[in-house]
N, C-alpha and C positions, 0 to 999 in steps of 0.2 A: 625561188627568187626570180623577179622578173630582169627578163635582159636589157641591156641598155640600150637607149633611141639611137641610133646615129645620126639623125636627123637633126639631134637636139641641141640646138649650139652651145648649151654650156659645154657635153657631151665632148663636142668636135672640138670646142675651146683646147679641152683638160687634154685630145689626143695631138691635137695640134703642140700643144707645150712640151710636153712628154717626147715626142716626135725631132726635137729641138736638145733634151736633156743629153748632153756626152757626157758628163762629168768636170765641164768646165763653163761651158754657156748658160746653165742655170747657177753659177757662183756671181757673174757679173750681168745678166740680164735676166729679163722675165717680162710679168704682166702683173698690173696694178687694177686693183677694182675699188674707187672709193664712193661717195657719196661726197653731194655739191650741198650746200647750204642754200638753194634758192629754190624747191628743192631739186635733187636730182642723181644721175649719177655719172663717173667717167673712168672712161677704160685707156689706159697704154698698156701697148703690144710694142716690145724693144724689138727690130727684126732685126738688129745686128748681127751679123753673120751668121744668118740664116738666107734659103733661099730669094727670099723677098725684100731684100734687105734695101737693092737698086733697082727694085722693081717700079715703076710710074701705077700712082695712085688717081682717081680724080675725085676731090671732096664729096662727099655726100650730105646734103642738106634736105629733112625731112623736116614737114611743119615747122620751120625754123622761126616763125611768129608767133607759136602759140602755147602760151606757158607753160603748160603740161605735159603734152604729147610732142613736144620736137627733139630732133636727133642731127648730130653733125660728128661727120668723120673726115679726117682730114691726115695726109700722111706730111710731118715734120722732121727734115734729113729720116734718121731712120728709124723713127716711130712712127708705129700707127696711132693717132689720139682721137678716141671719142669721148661726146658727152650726150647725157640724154634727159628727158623728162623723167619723174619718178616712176611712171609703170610703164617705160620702153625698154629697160636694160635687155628684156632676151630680144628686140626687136634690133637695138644697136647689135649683143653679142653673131646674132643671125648675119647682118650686115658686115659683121669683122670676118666673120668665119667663112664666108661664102667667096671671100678674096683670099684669105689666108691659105684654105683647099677648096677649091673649085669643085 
């Protein structure tokens, strides 16, 4: 069985969540991964009462003109919300994860 990347953000994603689970914090928060109808996808990370929760964010805007390939992250009270092109999501989840653990 090959071992797992840690490199790899979905990876560091699922360790970061996990890292967060007491038994009460994954009953009223988590993280949503849907798909955009233009097309695309988006991510919220609830950081409520978690470390990051009043942490200062600064938006991230990649390719943000260009249909396909753009990405925007942006933190709202205490969600983290991205959305991306259809073939950025590991490029956004990278982007989330790299603030979430450094």
């Amino acid at each position: 069985m090959k071992s797992p990347n840690i490199s790899d953000p979905l990876e560091r994603l699922q360790r970061w969540y996990l890292s967060n689970c007491d038994g009460y914090w994954e009953h009223q928060y988590g993280i949503q991964i849907e798909t955009l109808d233009n097309p695309g996808w988006t991510l919220i990370v609830d950081l409520e009462e978690t470390g990051k929760a009043d942490q200062p964010f600064e938006e991230i805007k990649v390719d943000y003109d260009n249909d396909e390939n753009w990405i925007i992250v942006e933190k709202v009270e205490s969600k983290l919300k991205g959305a991306c092109g259809p073939a950025k999501l590991s490029h956004l989840l990278q982007l989330v994860v790299d603030w979430l653990e450094p």
